[in-house]
N, C-alpha and C positions, 0 to 999 in steps of 0.2 A: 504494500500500500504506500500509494505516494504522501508524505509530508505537508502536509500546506505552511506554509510562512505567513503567518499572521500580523497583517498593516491595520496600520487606521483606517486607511481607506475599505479594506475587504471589510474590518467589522463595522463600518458604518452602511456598507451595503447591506450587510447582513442584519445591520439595527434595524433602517431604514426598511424592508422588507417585513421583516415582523412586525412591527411600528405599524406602518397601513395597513397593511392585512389586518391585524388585531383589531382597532381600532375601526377599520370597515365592518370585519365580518362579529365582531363583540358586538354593536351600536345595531346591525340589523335585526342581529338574534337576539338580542334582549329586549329592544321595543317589541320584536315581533311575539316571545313570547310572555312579557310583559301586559302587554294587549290584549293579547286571547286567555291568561289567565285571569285576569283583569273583570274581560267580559265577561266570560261565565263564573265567577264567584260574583262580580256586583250586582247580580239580578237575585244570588241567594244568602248573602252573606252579608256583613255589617261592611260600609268602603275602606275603615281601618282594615278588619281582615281581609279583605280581597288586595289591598294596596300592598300588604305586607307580605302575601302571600307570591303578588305578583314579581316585589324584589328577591326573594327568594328563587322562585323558578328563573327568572330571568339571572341572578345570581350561578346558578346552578348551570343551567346551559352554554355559559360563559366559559367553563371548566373544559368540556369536550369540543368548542370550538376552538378555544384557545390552542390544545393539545393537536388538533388539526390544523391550525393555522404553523405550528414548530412544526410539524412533520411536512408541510408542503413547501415552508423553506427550507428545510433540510435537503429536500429533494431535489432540488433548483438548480441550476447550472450555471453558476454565476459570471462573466465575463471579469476576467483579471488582468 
């Protein structure tokens, strides 16, 4: 296995990739299930509990996206 030579420059590529990503795909997965847990607990639930419940799940989904957004940079083929 080849060695890589680690610069500022690569780990700022490598920052800068996880950075957007996370921050894209965090922001749509959490409004989105945010919102739908949201909706169907505030039609049966007190809006504290459905509010809290929604940061929670949206909390929670944030974890497996995250761990896919590192593995999809990982994967990446970066120009050096």
């Amino acid at each position: 296995m080849d060695e890589l030579q680690v610069t500022w420059g690569k780990a700022t590529q490598v920052w800068w990739s996880l950075a957007w990503r996370g921050v894209l795909f965090g922001v749509l997965s959490g409004t989105a299930t945010g919102f739908l847990v949201s909706l169907i607990l505030g039609a049966t639930t007190q809006p504290a509990t459905a509010q809290a419940a929604a940061q929670l799940a949206a909390g929670l989904v944030g974890i497996p996206v995250g761990i896919w957004v590192v593995k999809t940079v990982l994967q990446k083929e970066y120009r050096y």
